[in-house]
N, CA, C and O atoms as a Tripos MOL2 file, in Angstrom:
@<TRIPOS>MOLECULE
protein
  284   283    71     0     0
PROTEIN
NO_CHARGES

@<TRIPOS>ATOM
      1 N         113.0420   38.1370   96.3690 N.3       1 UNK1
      2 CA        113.9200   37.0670   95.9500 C.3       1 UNK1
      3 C         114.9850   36.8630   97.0030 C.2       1 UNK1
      4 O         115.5100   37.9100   97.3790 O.2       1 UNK1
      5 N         115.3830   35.8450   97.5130 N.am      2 UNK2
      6 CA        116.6230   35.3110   97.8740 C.3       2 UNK2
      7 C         117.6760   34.4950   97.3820 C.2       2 UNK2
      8 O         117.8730   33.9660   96.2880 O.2       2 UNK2
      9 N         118.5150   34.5290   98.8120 N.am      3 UNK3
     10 CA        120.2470   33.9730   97.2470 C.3       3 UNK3
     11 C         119.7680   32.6510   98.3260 C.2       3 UNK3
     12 O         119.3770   32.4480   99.4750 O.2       3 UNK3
     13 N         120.1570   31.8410   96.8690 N.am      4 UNK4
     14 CA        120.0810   30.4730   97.5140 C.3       4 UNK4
     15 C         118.7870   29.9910   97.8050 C.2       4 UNK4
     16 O         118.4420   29.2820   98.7510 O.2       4 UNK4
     17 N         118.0560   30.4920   96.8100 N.am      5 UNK5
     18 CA        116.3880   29.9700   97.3420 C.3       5 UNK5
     19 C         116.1110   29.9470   98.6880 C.2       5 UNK5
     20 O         114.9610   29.5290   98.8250 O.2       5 UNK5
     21 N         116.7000   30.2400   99.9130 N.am      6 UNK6
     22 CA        116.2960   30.2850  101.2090 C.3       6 UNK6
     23 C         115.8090   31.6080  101.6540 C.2       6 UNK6
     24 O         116.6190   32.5250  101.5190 O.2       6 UNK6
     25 N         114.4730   31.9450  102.2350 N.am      7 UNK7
     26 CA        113.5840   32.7750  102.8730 C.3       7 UNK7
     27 C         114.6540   33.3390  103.9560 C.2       7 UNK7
     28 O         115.5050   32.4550  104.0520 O.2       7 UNK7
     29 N         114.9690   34.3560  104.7630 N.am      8 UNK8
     30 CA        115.1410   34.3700  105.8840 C.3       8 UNK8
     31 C         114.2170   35.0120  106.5510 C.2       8 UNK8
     32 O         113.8630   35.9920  105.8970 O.2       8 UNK8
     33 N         113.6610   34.9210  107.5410 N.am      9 UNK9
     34 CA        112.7150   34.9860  108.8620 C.3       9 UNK9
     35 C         112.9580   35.8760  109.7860 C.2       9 UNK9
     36 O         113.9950   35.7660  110.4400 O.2       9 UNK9
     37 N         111.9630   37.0500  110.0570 N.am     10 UNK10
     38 CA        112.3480   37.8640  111.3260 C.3      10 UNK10
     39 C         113.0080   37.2390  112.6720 C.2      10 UNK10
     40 O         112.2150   36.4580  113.1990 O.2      10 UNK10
     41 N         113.8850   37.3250  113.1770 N.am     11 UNK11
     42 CA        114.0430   36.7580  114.6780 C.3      11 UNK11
     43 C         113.0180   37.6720  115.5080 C.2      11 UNK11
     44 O         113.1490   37.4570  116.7130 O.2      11 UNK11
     45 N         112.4740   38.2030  115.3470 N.am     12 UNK12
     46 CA        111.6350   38.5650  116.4750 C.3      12 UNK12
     47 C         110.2370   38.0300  116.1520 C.2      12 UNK12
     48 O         109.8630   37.4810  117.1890 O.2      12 UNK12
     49 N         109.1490   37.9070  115.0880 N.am     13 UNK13
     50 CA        108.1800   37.3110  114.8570 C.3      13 UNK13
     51 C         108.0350   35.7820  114.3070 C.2      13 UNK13
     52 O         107.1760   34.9260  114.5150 O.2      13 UNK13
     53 N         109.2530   35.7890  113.4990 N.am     14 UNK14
     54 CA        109.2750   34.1820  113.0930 C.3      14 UNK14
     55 C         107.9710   34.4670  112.0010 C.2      14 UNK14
     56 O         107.7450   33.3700  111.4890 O.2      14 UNK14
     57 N         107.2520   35.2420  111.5730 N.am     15 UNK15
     58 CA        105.7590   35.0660  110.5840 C.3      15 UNK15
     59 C         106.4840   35.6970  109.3540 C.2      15 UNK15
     60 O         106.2940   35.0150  108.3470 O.2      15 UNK15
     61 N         107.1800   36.6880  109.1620 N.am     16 UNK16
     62 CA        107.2040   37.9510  107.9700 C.3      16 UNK16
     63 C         108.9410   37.6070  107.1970 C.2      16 UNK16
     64 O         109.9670   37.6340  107.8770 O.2      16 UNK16
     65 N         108.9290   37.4310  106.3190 N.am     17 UNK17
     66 CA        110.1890   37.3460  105.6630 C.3      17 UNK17
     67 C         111.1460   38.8810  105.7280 C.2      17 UNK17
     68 O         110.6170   39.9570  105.4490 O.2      17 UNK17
     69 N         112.1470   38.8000  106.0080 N.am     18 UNK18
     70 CA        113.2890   39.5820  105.7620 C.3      18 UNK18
     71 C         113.2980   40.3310  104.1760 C.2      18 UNK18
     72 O         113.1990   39.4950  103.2790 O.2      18 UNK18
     73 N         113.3760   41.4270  103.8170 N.am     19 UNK19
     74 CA        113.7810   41.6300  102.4910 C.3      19 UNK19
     75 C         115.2790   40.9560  102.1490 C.2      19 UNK19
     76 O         115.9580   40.4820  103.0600 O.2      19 UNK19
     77 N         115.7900   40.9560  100.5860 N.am     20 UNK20
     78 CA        116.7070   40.3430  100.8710 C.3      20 UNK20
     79 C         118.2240   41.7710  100.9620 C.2      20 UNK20
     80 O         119.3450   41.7000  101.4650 O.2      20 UNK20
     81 N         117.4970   42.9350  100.2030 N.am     21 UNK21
     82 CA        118.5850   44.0960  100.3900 C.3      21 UNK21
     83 C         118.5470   44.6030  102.0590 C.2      21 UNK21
     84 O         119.4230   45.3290  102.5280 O.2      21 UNK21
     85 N         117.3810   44.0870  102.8510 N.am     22 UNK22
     86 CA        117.6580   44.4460  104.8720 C.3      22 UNK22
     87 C         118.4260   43.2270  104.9900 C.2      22 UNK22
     88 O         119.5140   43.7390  105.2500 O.2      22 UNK22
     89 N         118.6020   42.2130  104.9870 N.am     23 UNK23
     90 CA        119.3260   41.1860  105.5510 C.3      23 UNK23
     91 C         120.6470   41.1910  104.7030 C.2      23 UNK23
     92 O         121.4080   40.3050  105.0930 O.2      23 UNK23
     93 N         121.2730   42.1230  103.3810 N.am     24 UNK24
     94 CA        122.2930   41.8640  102.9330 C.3      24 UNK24
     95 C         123.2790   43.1910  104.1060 C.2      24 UNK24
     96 O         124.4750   43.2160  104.3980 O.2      24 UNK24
     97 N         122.1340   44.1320  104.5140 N.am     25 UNK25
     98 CA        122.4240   44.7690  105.1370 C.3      25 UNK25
     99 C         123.0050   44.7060  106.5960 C.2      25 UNK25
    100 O         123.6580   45.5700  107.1810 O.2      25 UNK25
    101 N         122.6880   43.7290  106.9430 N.am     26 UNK26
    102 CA        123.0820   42.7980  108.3490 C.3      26 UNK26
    103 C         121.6210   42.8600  109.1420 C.2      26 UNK26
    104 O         121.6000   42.2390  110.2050 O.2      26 UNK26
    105 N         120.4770   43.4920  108.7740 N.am     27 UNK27
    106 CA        118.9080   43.2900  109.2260 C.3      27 UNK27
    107 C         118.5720   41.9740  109.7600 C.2      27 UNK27
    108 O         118.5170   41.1320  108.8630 O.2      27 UNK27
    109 N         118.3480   41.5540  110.8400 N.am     28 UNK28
    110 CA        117.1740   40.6030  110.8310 C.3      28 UNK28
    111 C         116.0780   40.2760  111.7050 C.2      28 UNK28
    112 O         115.7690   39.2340  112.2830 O.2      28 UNK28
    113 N         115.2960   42.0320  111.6330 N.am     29 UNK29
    114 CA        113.9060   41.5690  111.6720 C.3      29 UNK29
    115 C         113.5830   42.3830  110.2200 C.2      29 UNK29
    116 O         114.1950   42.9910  109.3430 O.2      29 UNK29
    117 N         112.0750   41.9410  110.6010 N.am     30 UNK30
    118 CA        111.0740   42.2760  109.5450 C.3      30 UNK30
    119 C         110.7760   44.3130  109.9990 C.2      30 UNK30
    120 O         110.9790   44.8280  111.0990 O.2      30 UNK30
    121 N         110.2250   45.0770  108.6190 N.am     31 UNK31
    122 CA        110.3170   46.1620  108.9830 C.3      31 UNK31
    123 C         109.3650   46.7770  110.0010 C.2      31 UNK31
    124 O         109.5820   47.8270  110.6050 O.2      31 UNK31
    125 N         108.3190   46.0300  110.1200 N.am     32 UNK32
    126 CA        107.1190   46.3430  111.5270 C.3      32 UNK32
    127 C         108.1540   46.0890  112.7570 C.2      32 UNK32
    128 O         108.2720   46.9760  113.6020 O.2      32 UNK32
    129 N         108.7680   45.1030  112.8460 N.am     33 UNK33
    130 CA        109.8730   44.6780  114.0260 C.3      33 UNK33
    131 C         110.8630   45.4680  114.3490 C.2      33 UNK33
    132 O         111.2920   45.8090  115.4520 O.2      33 UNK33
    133 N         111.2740   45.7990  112.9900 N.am     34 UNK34
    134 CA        112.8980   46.6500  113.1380 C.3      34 UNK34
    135 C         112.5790   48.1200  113.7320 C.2      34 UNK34
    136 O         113.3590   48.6820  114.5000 O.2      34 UNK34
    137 N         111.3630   48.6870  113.3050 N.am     35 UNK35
    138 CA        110.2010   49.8970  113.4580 C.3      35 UNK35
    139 C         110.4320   49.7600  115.2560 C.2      35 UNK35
    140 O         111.0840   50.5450  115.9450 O.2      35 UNK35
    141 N         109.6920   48.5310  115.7340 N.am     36 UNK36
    142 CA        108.8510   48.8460  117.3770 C.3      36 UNK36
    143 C         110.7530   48.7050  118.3290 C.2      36 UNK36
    144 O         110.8710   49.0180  119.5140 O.2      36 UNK36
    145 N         111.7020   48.3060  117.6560 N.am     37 UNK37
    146 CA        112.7470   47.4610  118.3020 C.3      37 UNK37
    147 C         113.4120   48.9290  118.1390 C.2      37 UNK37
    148 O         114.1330   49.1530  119.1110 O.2      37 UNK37
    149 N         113.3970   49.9420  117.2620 N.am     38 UNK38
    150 CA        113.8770   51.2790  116.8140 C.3      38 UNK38
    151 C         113.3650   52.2260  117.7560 C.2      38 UNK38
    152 O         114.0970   53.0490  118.3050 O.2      38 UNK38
    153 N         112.2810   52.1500  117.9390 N.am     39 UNK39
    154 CA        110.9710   53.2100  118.3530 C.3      39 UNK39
    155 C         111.6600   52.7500  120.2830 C.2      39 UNK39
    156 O         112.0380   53.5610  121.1290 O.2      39 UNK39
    157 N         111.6100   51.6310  120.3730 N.am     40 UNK40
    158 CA        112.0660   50.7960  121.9890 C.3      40 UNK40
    159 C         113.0100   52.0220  122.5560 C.2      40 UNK40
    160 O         113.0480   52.6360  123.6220 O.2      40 UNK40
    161 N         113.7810   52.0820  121.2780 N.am     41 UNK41
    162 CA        115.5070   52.8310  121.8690 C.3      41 UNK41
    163 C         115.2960   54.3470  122.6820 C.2      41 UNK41
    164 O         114.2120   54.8390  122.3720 O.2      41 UNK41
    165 N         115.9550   55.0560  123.4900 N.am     42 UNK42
    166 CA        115.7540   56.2890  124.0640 C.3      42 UNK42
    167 C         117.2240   56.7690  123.7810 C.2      42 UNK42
    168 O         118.2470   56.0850  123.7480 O.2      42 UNK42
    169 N         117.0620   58.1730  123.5770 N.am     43 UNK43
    170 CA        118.5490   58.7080  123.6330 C.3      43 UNK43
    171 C         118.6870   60.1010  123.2000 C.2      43 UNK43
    172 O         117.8830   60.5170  122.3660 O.2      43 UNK43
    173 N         119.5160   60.8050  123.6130 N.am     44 UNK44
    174 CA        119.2890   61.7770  123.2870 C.3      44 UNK44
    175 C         121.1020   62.5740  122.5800 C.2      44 UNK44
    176 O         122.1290   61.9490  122.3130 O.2      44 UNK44
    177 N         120.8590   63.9970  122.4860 N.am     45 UNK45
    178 CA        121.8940   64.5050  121.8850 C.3      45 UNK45
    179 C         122.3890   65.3980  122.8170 C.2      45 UNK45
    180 O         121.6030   66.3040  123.0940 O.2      45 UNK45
    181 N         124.0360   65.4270  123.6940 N.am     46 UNK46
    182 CA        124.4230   66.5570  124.3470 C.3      46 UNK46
    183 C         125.2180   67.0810  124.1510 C.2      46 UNK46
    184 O         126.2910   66.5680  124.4710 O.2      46 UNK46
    185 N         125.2310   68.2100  123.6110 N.am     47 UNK47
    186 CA        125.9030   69.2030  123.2420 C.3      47 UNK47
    187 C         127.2660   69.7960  124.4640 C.2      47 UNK47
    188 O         127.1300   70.5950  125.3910 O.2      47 UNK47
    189 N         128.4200   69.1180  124.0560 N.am     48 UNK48
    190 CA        129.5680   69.5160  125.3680 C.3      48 UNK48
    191 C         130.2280   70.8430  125.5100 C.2      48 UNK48
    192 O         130.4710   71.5450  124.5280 O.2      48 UNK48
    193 N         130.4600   71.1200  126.4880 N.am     49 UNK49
    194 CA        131.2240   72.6180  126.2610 C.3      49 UNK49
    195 C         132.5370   72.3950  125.7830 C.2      49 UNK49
    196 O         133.3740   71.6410  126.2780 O.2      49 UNK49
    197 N         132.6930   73.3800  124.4020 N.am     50 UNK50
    198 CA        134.0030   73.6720  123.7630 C.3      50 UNK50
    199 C         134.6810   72.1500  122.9310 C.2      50 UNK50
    200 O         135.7800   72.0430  122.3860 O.2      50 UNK50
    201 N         133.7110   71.2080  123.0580 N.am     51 UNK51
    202 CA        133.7500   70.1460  122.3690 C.3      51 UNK51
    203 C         132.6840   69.6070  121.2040 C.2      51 UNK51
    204 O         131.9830   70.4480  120.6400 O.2      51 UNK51
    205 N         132.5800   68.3340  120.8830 N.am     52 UNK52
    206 CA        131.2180   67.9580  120.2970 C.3      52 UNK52
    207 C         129.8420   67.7160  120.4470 C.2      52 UNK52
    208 O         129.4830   68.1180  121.5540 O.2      52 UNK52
    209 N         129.0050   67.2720  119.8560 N.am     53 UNK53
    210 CA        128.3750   66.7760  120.5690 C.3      53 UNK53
    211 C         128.0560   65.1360  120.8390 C.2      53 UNK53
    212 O         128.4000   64.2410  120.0680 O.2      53 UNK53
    213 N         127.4350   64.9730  121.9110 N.am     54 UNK54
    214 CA        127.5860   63.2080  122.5080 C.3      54 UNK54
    215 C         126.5790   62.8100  122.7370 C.2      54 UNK54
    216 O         125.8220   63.5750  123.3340 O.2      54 UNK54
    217 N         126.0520   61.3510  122.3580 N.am     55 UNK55
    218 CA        125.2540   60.4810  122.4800 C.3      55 UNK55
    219 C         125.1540   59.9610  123.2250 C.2      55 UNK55
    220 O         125.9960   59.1000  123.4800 O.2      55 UNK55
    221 N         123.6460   60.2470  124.3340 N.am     56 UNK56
    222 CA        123.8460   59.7570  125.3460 C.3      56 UNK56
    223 C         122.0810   58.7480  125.4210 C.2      56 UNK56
    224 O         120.8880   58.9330  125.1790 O.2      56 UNK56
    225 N         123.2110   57.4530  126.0270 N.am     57 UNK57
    226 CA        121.7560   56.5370  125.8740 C.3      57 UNK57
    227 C         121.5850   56.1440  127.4300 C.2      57 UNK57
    228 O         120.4880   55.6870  127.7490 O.2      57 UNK57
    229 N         122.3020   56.2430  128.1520 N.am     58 UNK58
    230 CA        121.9870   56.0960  129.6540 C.3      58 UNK58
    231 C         121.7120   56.9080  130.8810 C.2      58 UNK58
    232 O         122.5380   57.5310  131.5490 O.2      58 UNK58
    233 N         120.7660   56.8320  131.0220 N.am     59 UNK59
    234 CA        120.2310   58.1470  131.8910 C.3      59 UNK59
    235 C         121.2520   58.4390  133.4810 C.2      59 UNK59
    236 O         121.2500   59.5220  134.0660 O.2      59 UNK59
    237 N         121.9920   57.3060  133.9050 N.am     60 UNK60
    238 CA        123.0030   57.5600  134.9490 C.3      60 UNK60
    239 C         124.1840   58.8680  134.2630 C.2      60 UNK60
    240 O         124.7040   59.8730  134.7480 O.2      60 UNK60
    241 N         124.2280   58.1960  132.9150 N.am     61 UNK61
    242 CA        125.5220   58.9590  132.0540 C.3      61 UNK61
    243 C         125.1580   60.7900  132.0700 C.2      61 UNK61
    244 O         126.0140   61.6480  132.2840 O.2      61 UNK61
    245 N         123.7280   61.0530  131.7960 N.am     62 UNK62
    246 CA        123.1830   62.0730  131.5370 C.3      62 UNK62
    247 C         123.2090   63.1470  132.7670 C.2      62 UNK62
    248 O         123.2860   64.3670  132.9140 O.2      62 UNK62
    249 N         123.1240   62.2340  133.3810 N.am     63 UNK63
    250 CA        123.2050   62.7490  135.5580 C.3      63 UNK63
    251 C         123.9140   63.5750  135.5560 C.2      63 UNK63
    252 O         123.8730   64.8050  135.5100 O.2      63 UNK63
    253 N         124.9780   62.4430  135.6380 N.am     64 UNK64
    254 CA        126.7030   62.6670  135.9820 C.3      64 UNK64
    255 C         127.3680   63.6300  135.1150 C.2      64 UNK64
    256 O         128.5070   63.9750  135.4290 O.2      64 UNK64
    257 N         126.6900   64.2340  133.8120 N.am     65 UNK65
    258 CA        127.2030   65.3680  132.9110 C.3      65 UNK65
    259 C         126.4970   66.3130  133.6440 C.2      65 UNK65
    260 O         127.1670   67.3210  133.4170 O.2      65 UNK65
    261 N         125.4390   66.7140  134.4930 N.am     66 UNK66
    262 CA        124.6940   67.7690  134.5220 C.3      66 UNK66
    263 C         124.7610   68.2410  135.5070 C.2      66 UNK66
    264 O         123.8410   68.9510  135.9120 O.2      66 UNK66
    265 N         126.2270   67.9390  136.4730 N.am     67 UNK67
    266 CA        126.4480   68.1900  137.5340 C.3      67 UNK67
    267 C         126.8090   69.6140  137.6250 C.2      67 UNK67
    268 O         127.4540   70.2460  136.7890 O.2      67 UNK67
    269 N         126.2280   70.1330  138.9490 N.am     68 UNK68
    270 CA        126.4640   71.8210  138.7140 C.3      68 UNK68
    271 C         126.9760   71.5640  140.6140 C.2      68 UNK68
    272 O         126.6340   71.0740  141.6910 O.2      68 UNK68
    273 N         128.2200   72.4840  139.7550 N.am     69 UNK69
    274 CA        129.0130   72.7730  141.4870 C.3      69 UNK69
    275 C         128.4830   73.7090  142.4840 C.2      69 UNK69
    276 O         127.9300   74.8080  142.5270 O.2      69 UNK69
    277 N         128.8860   72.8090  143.2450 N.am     70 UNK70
    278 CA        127.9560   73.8120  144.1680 C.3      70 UNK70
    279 C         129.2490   74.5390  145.6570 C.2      70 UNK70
    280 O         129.7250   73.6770  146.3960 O.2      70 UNK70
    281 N         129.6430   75.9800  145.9070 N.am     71 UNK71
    282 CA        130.3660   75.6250  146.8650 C.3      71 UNK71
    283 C         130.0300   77.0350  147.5230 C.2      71 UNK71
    284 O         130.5040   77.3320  148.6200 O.2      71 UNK71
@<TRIPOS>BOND
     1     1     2 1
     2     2     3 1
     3     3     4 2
     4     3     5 am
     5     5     6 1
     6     6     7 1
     7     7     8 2
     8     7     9 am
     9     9    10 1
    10    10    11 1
    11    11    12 2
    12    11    13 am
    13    13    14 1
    14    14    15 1
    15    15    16 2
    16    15    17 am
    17    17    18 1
    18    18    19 1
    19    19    20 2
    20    19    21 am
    21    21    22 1
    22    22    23 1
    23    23    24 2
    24    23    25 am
    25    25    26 1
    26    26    27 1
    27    27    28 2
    28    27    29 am
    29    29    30 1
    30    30    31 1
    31    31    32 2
    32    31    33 am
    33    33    34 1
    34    34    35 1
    35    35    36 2
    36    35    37 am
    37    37    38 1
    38    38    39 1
    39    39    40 2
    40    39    41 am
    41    41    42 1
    42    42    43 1
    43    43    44 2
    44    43    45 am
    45    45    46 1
    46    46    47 1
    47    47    48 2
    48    47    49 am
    49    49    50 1
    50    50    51 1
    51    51    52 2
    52    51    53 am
    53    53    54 1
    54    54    55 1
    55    55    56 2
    56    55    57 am
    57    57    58 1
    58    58    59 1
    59    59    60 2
    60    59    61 am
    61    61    62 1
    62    62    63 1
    63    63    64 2
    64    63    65 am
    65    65    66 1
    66    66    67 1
    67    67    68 2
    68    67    69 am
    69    69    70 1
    70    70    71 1
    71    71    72 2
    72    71    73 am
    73    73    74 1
    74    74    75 1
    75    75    76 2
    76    75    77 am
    77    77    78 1
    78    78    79 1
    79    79    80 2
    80    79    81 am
    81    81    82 1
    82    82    83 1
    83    83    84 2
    84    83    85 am
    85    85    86 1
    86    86    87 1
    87    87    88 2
    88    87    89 am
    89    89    90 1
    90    90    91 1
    91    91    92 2
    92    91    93 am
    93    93    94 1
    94    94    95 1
    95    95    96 2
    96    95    97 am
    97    97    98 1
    98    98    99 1
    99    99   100 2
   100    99   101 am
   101   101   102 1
   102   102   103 1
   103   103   104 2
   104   103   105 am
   105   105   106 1
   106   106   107 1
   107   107   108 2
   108   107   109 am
   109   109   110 1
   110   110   111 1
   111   111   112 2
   112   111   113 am
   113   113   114 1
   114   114   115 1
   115   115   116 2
   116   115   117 am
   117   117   118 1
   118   118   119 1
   119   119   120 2
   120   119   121 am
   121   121   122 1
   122   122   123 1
   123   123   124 2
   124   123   125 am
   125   125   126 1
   126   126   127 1
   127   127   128 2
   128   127   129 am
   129   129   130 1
   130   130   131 1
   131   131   132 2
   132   131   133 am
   133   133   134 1
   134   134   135 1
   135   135   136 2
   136   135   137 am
   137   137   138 1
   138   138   139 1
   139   139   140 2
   140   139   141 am
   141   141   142 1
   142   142   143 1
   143   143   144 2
   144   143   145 am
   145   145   146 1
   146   146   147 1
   147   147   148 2
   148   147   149 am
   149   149   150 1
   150   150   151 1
   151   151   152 2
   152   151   153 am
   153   153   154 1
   154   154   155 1
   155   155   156 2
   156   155   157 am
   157   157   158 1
   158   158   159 1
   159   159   160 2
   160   159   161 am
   161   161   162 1
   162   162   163 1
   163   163   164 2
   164   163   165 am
   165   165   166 1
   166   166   167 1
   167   167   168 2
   168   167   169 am
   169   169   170 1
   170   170   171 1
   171   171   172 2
   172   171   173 am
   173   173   174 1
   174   174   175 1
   175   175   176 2
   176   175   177 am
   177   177   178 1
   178   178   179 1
   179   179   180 2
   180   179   181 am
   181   181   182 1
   182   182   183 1
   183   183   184 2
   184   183   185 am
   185   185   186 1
   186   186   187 1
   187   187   188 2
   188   187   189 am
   189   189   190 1
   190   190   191 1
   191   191   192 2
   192   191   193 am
   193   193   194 1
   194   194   195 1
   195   195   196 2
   196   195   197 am
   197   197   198 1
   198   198   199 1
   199   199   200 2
   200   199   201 am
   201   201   202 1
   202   202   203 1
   203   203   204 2
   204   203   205 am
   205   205   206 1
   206   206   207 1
   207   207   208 2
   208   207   209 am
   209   209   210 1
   210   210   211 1
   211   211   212 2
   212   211   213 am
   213   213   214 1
   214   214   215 1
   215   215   216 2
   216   215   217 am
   217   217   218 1
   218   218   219 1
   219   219   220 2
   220   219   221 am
   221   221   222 1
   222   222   223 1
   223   223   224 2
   224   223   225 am
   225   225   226 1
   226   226   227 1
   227   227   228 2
   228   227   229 am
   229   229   230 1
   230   230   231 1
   231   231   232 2
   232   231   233 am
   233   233   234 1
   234   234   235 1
   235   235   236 2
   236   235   237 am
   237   237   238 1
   238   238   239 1
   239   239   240 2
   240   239   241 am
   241   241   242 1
   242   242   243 1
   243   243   244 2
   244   243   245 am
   245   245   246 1
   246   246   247 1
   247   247   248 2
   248   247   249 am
   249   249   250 1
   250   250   251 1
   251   251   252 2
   252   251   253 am
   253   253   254 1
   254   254   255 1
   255   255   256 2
   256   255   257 am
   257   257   258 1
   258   258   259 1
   259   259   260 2
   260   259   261 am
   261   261   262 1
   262   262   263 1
   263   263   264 2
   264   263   265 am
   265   265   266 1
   266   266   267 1
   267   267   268 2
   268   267   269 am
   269   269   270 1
   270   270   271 1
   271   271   272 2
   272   271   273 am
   273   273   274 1
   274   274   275 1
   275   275   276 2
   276   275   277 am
   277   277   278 1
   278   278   279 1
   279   279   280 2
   280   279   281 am
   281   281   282 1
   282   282   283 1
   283   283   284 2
@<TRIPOS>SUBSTRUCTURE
     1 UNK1         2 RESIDUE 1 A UNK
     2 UNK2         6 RESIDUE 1 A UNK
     3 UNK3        10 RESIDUE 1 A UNK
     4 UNK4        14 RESIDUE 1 A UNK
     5 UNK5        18 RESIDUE 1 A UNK
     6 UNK6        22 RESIDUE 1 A UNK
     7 UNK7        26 RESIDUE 1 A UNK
     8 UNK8        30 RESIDUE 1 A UNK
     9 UNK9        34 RESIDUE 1 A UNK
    10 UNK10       38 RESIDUE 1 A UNK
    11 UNK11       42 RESIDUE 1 A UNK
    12 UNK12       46 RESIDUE 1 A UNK
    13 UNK13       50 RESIDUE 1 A UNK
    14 UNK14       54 RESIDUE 1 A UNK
    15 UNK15       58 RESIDUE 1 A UNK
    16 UNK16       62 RESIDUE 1 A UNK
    17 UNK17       66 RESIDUE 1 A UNK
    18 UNK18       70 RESIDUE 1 A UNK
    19 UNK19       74 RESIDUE 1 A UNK
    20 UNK20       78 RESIDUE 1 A UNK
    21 UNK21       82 RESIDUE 1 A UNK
    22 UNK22       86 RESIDUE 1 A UNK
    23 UNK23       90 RESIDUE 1 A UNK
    24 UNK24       94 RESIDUE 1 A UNK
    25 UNK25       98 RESIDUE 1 A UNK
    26 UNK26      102 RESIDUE 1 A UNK
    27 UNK27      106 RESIDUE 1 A UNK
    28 UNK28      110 RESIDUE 1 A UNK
    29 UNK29      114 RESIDUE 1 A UNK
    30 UNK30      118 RESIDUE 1 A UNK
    31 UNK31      122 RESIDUE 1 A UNK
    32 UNK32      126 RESIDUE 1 A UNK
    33 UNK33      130 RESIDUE 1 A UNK
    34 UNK34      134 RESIDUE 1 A UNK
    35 UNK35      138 RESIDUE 1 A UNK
    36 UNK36      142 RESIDUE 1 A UNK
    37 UNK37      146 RESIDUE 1 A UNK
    38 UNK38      150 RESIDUE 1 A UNK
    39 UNK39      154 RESIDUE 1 A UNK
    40 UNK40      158 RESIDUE 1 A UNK
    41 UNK41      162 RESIDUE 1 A UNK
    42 UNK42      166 RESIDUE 1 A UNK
    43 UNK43      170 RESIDUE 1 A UNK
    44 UNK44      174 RESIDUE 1 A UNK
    45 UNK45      178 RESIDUE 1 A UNK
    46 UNK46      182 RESIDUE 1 A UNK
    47 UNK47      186 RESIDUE 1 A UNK
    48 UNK48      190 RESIDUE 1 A UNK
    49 UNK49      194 RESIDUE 1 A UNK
    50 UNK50      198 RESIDUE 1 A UNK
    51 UNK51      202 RESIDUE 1 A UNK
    52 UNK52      206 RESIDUE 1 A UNK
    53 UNK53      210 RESIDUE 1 A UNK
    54 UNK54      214 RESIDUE 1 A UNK
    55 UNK55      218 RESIDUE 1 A UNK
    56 UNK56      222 RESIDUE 1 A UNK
    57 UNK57      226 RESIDUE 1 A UNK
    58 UNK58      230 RESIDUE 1 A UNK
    59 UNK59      234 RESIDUE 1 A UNK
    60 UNK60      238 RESIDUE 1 A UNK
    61 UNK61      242 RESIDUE 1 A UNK
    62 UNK62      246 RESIDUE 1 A UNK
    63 UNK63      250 RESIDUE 1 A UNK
    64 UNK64      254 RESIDUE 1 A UNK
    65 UNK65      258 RESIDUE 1 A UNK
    66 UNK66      262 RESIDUE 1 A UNK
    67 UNK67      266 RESIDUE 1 A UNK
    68 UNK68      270 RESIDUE 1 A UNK
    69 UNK69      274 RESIDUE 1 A UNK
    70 UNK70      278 RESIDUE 1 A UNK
    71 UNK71      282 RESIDUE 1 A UNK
């Protein structure tokens, strides 16, 4: 069901309707879409010294933490 009798439409396939509790959610693809667009993402978890741990989604970012001194 939707509010307002209007369907909303994956933006990524344009074929598969939105549920209407994923799109109240701020969703808008369909769940095969939201799945491959999820699955797309890379990232990992780094554990800091004497701090938290940090989310790291850019592999330059990941570098530049793993620097070991050298002297």
């Amino acid at each position: 069901m939707s509010q307002n009798g209007m369907e909303k439409l994956c933006t990524k396939c344009w074929a598969k309707r939105v549920p209407y509790a994923r799109s109240m959610a701020g969703f808008t693809t369909c769940l095969p879409c939201g799945e491959r667009v999820a699955r797309a993402k890379r990232h990992t978890i780094v554990p800091m010294h004497k701090s938290n741990y940090m989310v790291v989604s850019d592999r330059t970012l990941l570098k530049c933490l793993n620097k070991v001194a050298r002297g």
